[in-house]
PQR file with spaces between the fields and no chain letter, atoms N, CA, C, O and H, PARSE charges and radii, in Angstrom:
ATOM       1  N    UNK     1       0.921   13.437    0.398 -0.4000 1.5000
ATOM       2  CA   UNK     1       2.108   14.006    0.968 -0.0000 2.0000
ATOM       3  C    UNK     1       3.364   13.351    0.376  0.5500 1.7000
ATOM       4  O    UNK     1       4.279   14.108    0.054 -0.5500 1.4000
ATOM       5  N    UNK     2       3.523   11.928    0.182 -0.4000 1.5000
ATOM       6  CA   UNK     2       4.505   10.966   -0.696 -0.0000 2.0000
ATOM       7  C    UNK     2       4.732   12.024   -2.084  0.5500 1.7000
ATOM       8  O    UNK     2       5.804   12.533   -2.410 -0.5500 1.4000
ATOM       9  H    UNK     2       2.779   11.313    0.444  0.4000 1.0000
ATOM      10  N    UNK     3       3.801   12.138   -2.573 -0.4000 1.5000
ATOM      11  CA   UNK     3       4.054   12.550   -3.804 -0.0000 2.0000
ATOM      12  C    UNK     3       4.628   13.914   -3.978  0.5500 1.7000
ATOM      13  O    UNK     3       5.350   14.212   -4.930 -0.5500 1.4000
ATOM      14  H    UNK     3       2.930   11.724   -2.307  0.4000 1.0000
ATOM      15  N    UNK     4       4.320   14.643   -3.131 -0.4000 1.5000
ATOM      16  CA   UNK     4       4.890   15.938   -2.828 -0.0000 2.0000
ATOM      17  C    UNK     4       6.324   15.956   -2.263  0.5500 1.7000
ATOM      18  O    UNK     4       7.304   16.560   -2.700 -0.5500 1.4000
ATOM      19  H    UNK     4       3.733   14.402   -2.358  0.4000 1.0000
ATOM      20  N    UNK     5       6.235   15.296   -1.385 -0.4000 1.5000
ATOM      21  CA   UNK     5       7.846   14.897   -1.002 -0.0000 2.0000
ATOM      22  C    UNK     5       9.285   14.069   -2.573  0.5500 1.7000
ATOM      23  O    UNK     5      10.467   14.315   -2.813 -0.5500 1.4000
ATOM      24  H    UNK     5       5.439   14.806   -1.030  0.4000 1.0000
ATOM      25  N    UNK     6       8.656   13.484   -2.960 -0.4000 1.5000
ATOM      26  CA   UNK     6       9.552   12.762   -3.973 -0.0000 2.0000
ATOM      27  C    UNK     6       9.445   13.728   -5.305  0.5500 1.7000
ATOM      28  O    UNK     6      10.426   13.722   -6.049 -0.5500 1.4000
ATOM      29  H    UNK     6       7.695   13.285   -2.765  0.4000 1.0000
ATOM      30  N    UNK     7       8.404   14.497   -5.631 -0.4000 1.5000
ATOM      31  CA   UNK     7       8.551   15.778   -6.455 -0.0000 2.0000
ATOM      32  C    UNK     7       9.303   16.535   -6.166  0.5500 1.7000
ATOM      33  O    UNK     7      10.114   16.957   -6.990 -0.5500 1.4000
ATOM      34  H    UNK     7       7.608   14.503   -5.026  0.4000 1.0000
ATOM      35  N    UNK     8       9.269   17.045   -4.607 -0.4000 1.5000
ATOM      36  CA   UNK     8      10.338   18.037   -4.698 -0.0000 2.0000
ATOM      37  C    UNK     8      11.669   17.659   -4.588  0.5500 1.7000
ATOM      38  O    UNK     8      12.499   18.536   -4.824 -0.5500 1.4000
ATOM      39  H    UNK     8       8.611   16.701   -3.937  0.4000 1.0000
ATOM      40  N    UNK     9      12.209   16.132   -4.168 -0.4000 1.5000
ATOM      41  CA   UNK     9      13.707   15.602   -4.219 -0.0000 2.0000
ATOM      42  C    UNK     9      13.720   15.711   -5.388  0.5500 1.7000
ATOM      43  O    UNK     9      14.546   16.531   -5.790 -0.5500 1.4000
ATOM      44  H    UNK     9      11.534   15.420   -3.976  0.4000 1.0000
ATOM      45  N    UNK    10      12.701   14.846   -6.702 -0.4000 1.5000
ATOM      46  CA   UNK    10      13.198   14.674   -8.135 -0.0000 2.0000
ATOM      47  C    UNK    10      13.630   16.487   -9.010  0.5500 1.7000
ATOM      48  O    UNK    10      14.298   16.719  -10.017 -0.5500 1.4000
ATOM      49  H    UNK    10      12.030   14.180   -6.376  0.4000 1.0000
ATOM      50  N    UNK    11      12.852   17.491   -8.008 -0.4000 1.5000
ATOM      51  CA   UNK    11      12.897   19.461   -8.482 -0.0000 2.0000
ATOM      52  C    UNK    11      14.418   19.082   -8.013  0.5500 1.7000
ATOM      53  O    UNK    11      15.058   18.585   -8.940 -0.5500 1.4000
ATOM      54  H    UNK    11      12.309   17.303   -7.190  0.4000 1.0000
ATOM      55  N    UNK    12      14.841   19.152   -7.297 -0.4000 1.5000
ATOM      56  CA   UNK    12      16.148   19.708   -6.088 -0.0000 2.0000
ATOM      57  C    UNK    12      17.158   18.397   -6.818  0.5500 1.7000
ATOM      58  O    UNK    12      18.382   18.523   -6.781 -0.5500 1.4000
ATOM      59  H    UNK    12      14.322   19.555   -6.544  0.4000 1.0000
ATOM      60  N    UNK    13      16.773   17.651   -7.208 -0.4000 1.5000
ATOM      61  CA   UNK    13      18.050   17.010   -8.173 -0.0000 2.0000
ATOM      62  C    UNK    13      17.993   16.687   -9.269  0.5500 1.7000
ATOM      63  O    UNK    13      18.932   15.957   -9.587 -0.5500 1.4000
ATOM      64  H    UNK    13      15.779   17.548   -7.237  0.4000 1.0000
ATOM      65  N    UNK    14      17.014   16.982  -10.352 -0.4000 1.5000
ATOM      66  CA   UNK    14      17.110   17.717  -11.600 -0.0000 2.0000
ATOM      67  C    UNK    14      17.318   19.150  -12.054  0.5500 1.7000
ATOM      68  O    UNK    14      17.770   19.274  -13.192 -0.5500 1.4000
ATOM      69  H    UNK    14      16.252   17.575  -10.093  0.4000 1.0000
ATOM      70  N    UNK    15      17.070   20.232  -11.375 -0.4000 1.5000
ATOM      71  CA   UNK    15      17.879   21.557  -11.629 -0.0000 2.0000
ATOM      72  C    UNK    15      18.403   21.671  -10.692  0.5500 1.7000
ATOM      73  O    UNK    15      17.339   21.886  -10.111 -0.5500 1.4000
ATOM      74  H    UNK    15      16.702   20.131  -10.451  0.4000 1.0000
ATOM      75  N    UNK    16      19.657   21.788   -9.318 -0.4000 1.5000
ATOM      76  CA   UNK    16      20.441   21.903   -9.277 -0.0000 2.0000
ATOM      77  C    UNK    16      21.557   21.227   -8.679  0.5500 1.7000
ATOM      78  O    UNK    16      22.580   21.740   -8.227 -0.5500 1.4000
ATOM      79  H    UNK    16      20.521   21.613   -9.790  0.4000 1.0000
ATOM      80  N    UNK    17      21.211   19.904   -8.733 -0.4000 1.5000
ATOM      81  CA   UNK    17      22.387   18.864   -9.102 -0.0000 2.0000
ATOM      82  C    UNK    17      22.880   18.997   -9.770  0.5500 1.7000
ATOM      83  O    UNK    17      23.936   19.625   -9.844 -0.5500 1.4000
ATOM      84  H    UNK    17      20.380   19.486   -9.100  0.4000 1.0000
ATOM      85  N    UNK    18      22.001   18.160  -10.952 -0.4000 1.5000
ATOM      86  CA   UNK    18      22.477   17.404  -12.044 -0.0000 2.0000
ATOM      87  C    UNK    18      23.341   18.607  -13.025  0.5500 1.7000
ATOM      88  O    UNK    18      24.323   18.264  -13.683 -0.5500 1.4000
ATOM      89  H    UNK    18      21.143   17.650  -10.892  0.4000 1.0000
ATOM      90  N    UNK    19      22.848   19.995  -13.020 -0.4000 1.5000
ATOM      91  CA   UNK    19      23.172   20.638  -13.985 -0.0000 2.0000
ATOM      92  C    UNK    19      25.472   20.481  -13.417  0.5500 1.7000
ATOM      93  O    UNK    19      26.423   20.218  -14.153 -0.5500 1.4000
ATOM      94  H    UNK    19      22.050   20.274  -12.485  0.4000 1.0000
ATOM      95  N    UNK    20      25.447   20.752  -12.099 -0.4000 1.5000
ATOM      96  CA   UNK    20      26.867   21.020  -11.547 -0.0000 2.0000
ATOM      97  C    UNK    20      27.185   20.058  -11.014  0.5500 1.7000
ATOM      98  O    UNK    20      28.056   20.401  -10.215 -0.5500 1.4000
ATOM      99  H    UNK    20      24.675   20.966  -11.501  0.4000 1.0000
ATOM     100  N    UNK    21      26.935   18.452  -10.907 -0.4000 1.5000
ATOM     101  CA   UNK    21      27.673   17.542  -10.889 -0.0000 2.0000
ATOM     102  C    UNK    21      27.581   15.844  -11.381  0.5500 1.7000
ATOM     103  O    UNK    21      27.899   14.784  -10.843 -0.5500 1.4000
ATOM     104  H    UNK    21      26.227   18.173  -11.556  0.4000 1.0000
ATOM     105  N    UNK    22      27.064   16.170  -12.489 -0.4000 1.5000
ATOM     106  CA   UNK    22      26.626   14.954  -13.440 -0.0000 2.0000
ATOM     107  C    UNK    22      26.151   13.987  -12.816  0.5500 1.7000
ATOM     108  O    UNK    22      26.666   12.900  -13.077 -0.5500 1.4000
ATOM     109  H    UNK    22      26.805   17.032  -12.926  0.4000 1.0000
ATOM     110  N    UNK    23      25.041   14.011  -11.804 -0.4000 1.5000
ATOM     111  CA   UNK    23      23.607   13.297  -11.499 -0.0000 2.0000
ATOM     112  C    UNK    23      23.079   13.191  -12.498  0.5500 1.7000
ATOM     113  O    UNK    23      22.866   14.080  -13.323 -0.5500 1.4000
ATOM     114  H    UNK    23      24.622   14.894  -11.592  0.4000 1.0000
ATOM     115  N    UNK    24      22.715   11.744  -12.563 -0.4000 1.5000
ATOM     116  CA   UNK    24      21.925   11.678  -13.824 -0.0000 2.0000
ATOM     117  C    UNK    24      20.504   10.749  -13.038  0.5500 1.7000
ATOM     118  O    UNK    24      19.365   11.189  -13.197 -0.5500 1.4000
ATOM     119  H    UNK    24      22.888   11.022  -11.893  0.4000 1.0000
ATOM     120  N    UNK    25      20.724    9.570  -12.278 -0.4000 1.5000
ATOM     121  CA   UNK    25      20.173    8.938  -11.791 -0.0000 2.0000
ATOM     122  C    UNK    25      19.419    9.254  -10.468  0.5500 1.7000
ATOM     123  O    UNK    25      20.169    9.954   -9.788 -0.5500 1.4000
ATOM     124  H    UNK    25      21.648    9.212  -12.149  0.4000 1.0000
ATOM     125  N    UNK    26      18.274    9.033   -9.841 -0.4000 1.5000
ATOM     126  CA   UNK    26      17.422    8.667   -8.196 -0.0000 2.0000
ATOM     127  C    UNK    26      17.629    7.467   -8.616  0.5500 1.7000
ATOM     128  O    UNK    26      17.526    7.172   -9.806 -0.5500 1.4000
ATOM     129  H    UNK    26      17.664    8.465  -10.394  0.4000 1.0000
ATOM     130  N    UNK    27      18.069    6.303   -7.333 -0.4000 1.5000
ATOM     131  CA   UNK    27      17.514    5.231   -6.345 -0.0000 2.0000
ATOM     132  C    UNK    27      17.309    5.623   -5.931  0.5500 1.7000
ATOM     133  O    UNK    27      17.632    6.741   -5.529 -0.5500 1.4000
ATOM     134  H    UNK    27      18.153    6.543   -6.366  0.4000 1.0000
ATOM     135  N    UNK    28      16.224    4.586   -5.629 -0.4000 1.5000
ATOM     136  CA   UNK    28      15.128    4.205   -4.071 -0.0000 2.0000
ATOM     137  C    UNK    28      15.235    2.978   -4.189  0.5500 1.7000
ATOM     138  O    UNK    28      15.317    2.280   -5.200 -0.5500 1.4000
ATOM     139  H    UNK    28      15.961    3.678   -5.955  0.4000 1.0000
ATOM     140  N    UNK    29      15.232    2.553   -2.395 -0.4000 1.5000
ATOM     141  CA   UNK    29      15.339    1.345   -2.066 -0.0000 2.0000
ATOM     142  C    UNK    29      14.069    1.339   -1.432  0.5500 1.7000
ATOM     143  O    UNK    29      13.811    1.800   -0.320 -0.5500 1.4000
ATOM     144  H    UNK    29      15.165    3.120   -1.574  0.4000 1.0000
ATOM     145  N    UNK    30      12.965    0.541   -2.566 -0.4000 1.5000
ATOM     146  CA   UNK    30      11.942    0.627   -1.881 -0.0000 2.0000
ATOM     147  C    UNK    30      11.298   -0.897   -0.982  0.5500 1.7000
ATOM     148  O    UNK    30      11.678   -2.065   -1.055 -0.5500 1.4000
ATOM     149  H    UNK    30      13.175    0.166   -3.469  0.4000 1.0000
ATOM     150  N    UNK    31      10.415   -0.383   -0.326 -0.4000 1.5000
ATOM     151  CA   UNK    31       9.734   -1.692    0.277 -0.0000 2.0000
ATOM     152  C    UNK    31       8.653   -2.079   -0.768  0.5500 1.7000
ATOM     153  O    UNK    31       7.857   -1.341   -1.349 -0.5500 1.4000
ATOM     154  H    UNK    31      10.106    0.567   -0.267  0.4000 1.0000
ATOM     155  N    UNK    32       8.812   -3.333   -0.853 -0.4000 1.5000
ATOM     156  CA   UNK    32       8.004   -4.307   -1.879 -0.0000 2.0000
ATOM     157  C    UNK    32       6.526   -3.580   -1.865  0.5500 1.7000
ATOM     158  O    UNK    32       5.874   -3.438   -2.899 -0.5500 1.4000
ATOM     159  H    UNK    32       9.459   -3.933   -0.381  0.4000 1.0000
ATOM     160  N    UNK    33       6.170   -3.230   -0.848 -0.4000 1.5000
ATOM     161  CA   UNK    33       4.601   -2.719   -0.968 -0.0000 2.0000
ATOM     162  C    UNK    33       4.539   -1.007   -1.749  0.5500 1.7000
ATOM     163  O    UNK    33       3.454   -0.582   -2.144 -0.5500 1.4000
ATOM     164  H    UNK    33       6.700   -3.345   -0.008  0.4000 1.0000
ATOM     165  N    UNK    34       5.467   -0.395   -1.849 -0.4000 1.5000
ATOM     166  CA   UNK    34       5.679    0.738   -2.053 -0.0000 2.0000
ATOM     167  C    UNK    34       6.096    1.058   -3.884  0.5500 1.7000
ATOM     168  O    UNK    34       6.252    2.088   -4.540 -0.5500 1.4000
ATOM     169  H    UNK    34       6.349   -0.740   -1.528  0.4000 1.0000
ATOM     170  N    UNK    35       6.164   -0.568   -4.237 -0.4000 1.5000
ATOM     171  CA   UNK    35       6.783   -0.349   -5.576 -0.0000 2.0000
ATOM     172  C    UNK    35       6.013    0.278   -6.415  0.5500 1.7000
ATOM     173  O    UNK    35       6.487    0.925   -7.349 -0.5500 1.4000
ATOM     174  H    UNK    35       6.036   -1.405   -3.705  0.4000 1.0000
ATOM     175  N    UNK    36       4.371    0.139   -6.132 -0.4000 1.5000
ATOM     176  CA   UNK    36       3.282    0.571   -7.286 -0.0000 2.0000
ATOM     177  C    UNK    36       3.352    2.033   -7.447  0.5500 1.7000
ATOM     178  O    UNK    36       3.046    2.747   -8.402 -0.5500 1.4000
ATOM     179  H    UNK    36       3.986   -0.386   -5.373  0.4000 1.0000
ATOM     180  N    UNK    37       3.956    2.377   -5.972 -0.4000 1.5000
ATOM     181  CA   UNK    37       3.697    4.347   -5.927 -0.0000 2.0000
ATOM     182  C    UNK    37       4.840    4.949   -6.579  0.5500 1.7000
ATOM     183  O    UNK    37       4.834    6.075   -7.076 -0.5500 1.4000
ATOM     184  H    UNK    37       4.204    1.797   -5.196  0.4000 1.0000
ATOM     185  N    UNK    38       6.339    3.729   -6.545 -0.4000 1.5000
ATOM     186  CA   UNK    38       7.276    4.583   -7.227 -0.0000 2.0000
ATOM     187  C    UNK    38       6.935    4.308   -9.064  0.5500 1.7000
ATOM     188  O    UNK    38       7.478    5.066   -9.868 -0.5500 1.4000
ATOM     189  H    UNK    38       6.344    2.814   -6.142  0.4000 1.0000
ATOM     190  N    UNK    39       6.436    3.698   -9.332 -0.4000 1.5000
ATOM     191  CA   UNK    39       6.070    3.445  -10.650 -0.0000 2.0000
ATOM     192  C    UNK    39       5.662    4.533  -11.221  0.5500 1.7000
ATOM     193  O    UNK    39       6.283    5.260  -11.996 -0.5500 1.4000
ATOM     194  H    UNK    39       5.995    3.082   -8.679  0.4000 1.0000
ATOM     195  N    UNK    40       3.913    4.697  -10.563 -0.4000 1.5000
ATOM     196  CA   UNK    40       3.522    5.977  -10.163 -0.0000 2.0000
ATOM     197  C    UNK    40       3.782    7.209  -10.607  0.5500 1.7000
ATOM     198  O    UNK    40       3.097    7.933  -11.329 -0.5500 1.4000
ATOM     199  H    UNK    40       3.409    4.107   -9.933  0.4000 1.0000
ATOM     200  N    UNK    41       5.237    7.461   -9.928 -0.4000 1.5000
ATOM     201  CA   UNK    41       6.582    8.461   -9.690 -0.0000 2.0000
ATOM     202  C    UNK    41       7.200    8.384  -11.312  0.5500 1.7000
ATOM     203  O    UNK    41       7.745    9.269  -11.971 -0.5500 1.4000
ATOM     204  H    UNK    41       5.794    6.873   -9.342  0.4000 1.0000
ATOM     205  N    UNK    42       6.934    7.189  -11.610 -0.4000 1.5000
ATOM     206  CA   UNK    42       8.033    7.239  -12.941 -0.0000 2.0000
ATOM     207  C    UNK    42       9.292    6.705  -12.923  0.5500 1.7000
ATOM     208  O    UNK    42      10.179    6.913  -13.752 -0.5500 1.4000
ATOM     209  H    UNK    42       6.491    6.470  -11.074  0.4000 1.0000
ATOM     210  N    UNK    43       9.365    5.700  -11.519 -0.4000 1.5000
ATOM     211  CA   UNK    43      10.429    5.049  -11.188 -0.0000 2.0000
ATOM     212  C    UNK    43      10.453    3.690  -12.308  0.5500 1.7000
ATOM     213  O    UNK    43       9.444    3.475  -12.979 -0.5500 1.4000
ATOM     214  H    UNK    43       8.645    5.531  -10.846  0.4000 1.0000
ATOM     215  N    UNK    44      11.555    2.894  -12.433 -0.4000 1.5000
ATOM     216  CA   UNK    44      11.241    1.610  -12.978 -0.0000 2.0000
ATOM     217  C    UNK    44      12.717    0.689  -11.804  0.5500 1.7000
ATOM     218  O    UNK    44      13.801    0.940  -11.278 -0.5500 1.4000
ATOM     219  H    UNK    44      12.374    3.068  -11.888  0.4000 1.0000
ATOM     220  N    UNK    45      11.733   -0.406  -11.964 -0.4000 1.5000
ATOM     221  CA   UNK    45      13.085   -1.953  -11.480 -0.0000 2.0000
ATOM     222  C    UNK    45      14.183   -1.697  -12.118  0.5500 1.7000
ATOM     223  O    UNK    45      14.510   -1.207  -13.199 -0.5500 1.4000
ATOM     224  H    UNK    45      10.852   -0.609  -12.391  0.4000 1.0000
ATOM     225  N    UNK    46      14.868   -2.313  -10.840 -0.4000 1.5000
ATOM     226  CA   UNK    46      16.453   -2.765  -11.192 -0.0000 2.0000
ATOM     227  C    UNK    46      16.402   -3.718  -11.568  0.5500 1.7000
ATOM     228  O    UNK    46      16.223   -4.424  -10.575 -0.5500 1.4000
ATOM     229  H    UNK    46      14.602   -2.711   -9.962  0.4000 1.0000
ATOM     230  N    UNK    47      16.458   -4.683  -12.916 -0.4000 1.5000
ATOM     231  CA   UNK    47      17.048   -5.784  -12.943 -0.0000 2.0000
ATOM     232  C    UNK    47      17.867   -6.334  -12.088  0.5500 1.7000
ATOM     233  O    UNK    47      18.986   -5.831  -11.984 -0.5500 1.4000
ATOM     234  H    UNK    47      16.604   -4.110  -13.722  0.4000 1.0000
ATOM     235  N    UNK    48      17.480   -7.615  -11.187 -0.4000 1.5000
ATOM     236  CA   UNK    48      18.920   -8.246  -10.252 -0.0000 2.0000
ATOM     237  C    UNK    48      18.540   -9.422  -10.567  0.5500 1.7000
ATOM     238  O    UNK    48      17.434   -9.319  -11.098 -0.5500 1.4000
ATOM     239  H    UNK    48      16.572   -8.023  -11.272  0.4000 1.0000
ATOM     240  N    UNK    49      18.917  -10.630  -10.515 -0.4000 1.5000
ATOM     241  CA   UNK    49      18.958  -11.718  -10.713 -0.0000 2.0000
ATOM     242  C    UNK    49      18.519  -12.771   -9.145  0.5500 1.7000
ATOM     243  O    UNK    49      18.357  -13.989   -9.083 -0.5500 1.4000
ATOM     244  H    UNK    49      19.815  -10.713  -10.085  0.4000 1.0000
ATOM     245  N    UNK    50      18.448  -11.933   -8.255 -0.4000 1.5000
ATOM     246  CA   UNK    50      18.059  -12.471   -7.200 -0.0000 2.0000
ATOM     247  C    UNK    50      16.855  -11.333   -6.534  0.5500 1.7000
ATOM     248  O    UNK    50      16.718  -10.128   -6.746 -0.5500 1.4000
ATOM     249  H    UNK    50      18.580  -10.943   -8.306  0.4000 1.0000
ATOM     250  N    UNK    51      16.049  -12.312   -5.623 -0.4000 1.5000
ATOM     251  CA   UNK    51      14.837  -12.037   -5.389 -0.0000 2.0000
ATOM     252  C    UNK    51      15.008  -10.871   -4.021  0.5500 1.7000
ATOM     253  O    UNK    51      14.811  -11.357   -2.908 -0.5500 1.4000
ATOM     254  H    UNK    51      16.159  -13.291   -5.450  0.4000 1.0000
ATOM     255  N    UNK    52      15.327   -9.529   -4.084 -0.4000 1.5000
ATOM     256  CA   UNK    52      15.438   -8.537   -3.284 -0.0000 2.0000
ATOM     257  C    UNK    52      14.148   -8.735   -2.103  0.5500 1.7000
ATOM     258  O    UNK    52      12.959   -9.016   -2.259 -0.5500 1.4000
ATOM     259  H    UNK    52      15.487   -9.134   -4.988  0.4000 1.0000
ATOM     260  N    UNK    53      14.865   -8.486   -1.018 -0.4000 1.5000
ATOM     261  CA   UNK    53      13.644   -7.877    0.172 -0.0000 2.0000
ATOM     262  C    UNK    53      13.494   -6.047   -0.189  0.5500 1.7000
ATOM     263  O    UNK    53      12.372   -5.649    0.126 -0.5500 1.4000
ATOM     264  H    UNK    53      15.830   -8.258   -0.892  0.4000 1.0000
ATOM     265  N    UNK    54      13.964   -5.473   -0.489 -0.4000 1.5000
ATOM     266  CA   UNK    54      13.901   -3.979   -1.109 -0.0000 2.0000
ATOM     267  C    UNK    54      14.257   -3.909   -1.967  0.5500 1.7000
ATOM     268  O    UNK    54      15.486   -3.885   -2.026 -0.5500 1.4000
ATOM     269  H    UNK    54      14.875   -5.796   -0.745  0.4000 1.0000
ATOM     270  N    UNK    55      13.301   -3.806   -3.557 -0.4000 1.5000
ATOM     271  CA   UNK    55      13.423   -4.287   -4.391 -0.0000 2.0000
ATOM     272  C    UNK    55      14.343   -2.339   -4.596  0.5500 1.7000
ATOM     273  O    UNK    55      14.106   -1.345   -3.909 -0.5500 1.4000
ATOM     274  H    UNK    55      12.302   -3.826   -3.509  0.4000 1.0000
ATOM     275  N    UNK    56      15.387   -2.481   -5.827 -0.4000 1.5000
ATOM     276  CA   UNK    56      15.533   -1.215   -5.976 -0.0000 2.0000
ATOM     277  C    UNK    56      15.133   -0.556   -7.524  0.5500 1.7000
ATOM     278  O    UNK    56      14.826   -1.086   -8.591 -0.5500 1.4000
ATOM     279  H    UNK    56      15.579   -3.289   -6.385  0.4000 1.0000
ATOM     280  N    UNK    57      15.281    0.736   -7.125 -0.4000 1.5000
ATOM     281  CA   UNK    57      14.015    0.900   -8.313 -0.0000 2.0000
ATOM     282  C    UNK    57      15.075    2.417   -8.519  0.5500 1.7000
ATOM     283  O    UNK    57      15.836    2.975   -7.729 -0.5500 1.4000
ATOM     284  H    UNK    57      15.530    1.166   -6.258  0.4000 1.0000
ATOM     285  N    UNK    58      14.635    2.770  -10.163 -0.4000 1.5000
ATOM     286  CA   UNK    58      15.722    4.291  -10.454 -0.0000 2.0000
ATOM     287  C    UNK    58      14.733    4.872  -11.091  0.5500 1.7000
ATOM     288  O    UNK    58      13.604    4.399  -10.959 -0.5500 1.4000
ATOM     289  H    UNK    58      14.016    2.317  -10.804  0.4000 1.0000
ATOM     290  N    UNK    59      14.963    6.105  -11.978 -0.4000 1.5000
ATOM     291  CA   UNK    59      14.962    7.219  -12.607 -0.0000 2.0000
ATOM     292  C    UNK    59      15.390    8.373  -13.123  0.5500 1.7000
ATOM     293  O    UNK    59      15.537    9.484  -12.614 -0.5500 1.4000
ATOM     294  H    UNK    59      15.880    6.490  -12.085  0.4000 1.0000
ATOM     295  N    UNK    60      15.628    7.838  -14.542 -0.4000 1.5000
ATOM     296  CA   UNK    60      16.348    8.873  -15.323 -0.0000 2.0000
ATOM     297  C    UNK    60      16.600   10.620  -15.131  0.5500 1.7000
ATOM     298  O    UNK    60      17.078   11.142  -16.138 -0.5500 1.4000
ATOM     299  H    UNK    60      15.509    6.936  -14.956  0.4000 1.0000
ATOM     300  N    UNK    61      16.395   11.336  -14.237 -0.4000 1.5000
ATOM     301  CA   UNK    61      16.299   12.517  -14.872 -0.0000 2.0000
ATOM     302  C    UNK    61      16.887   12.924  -15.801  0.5500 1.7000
ATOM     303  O    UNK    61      16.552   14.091  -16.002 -0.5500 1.4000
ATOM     304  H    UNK    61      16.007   10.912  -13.419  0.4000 1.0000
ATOM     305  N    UNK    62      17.711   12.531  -16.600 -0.4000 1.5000
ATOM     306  CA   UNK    62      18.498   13.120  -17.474 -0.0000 2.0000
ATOM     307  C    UNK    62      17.249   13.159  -18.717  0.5500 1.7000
ATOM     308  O    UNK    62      17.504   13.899  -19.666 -0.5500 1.4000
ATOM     309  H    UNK    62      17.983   11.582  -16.436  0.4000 1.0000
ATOM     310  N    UNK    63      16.405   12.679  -18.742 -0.4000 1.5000
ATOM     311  CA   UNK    63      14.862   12.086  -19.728 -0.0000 2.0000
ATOM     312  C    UNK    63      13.817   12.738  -19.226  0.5500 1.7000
ATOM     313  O    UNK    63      12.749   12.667  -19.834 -0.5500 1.4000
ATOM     314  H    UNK    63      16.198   12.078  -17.970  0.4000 1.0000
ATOM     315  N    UNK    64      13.920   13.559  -17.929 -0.4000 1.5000
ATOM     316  CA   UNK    64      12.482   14.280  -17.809 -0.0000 2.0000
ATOM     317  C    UNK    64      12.364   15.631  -18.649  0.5500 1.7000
ATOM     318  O    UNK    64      13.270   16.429  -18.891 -0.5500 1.4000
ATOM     319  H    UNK    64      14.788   13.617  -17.434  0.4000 1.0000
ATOM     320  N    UNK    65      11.025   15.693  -19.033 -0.4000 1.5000
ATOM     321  CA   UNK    65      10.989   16.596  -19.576 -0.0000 2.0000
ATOM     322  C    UNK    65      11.166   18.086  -19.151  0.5500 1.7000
ATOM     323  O    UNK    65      10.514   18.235  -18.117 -0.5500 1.4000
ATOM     324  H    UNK    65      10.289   15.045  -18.836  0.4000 1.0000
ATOM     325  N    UNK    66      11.768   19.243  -19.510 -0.4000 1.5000
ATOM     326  CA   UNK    66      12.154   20.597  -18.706 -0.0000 2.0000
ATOM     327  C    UNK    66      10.841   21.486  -18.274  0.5500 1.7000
ATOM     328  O    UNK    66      10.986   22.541  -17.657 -0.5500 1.4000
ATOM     329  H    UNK    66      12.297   19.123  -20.350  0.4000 1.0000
């Protein structure tokens, strides 16, 4: 059901966001246990320099394929 849910946010803001208001990026502020599924997803880490309790994690759409 996760995966179905974050497919259809990444559908609904790669064609018709991004096209009419230069979205390029998803965050998620995920919980440390949750990081493997956004990976998963095709998410990657934020670099921060300090040790997050919700680590945050992005994804390009501007790079998915059409």
């Amino acid at each position: 059901m996760g995966e179905t849910l974050v497919d259809w946010a990444i559908g609904i803001a790669s064609q018709h966001v991004m096209p009419h208001v230069g979205c390029r990026f998803l965050i998620v502020d995920s919980k440390p246990g949750s990081v493997s599924f956004y990976k998963k997803q095709g998410f990657l880490l934020v670099n921060t320099e300090t040790e997050q309790e919700n680590p945050l994690m992005y994804l390009d759409i501007g790079k998915l394929p059409e």
